[in-house]
N, C-alpha and C positions, 0 to 999 in steps of 0.2 A: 256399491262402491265402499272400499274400504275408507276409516279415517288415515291419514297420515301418520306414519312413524314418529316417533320423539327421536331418532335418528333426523332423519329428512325434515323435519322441521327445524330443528338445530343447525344442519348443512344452509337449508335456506334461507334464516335468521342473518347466517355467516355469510352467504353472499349478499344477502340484500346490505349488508354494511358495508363491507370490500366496495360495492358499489357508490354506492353515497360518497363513501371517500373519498371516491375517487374524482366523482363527480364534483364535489366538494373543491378539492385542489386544482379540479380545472377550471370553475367558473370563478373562485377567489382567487386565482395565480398565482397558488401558494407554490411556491420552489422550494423541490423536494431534495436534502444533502444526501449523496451518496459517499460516504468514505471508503477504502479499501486499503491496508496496510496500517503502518504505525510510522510518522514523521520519524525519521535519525535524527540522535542526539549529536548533531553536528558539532554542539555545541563542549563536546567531549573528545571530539577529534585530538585537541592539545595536549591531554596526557597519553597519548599512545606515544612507545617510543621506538621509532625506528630501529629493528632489527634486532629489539631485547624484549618487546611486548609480544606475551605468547597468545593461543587463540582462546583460552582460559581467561586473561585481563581483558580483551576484545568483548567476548561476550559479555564479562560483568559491567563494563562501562558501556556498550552499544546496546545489548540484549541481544537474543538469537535472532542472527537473520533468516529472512523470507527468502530467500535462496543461497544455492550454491552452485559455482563452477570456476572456469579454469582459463585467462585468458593469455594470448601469447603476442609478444611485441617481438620485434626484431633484436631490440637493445637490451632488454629485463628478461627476454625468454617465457618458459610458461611460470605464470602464475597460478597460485589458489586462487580462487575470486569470491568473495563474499556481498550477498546485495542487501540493500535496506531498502525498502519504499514507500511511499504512500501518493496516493492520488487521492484528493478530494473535489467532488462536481457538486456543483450549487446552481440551479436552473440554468443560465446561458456560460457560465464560466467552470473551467476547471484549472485545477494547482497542481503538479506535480515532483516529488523532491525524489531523488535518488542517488543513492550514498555507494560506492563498489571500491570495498576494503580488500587489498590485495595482500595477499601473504605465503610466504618459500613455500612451493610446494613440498620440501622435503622434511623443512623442521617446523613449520605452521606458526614461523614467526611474522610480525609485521614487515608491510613491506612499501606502505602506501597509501590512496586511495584517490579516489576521484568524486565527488560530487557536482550533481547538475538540479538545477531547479528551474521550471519552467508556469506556464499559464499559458490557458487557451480560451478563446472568447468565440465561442459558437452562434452559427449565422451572419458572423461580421467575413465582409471579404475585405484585403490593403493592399 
């Protein structure tokens, strides 16, 4: 029988910890934060200025958004659509904000936006 690798013993090492952790987090109840996205600077919305802020000042004041597309209403027609998001989970609860900056599809000036923020409480039924 050969000994063991310093490869496969290191792999080993690395699971046998993965594990305890884990173990760890389930018998102390530690709630694990998953974030995903970057919160919108909502709070920046008030210097865009209708139909003279280009998608050049959007980005320096928002930063580049986490998507892109094109939405169409009956009344404004198509828009560019630009999104911001971020969802954060914390054991039973999650948060999520989302920001959708609309702008001319032709000259890529402002045009809008919409924001929605929500929360969700997992295992709870109402």
């Amino acid at each position: 029988m050969q000994p063991p690798s310093k490869r496969s013993n290191a792999r080993s090492k690395l699971v046998r910890a993965v594990v305890c952790c884990l173990a760890a987090m389930l018998v102390g109840g530690c709630a694990t934060t998953i974030a995903m996205g970057k919160a919108p600077a909502t709070d920046r919305l008030g210097e865009l200025k209708w139909n003279l802020s280009t998608d050049k000042e959007i980005v320096a004041l928002l930063g580049e958004p986490q998507g892109r597309g094109a939405t169409r209403s009956p009344a404004y027609g198509l828009k560019e659509t630009w999104l911001y998001y971020s969802v954060v989970s914390e054991g039973t609860r999650a948060r999520s904000h989302m920001l959708m900056v609309f702008l001319d599809k032709d000259t890529h000036v402002y045009q809008g936006y919409m924001w929605v923020a929500s929360g969700l409480l997992f295992g709870q039924t109402q």
